[in-house]
N, C-alpha and C positions, 0 to 999 in steps of 0.2 A: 851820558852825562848824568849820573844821579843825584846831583844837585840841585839838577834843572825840575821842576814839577809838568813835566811832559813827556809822552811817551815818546815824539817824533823828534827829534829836534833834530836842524840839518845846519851844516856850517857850508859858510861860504868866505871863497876867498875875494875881498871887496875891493882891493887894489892891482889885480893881476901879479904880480910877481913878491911884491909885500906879504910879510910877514904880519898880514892884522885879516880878523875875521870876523864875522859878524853868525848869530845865532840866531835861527827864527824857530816856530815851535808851529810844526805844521800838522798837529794833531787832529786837533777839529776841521782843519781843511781838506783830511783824506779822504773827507765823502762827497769832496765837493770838486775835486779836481776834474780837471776835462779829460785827461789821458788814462789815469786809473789809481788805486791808492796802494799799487805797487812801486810804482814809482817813484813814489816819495819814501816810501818806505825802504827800496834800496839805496834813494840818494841818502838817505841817516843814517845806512849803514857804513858809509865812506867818511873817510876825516874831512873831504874837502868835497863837497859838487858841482863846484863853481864849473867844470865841464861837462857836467850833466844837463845840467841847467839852460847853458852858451851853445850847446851841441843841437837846443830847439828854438825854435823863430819865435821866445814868448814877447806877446804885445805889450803896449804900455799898459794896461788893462792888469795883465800879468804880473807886472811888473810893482804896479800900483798895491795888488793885493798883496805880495809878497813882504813888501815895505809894514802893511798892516801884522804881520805875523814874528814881526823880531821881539826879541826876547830883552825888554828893558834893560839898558844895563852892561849888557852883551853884543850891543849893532857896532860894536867894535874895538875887541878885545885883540892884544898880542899875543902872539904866541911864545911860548918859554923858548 
């Protein structure tokens, strides 16, 4: 997305089968991740990783940070 002023940005689909998405920019959190900063770096390589994401047991901890890393504006956008 080079609109976005970040190198990571990962979309997610926020309603399970809806057509709306939300954008977080998990750039500066790639050093800080528990799993590894490939990770992330493959989920922004996908349109959607809302099953990448769903596929691990993250806590509300997790879940909480995640919410910290949406991209104003974009925590939920349609798609064309």
């Amino acid at each position: 997305l080079p609109f976005l002023n970040c190198d990571v940005p990962i979309c997610f689909n926020l309603f399970g089968c809806a057509p709306t998405f939300g954008i977080y920019d998990a750039t500066h959190f790639l050093d800080h991740h528990p799993g590894s900063d490939q990770i992330l770096l493959d989920a922004a390589a996908t349109e959607d990783c809302t099953d990448i994401f769903d596929a691990v047991s993250h806590t509300e901890r997790a879940r909480s940070i995640l919410s910290t890393l949406v991209v104003p504006g974009l925590e939920a956008m349609i798609t064309p």
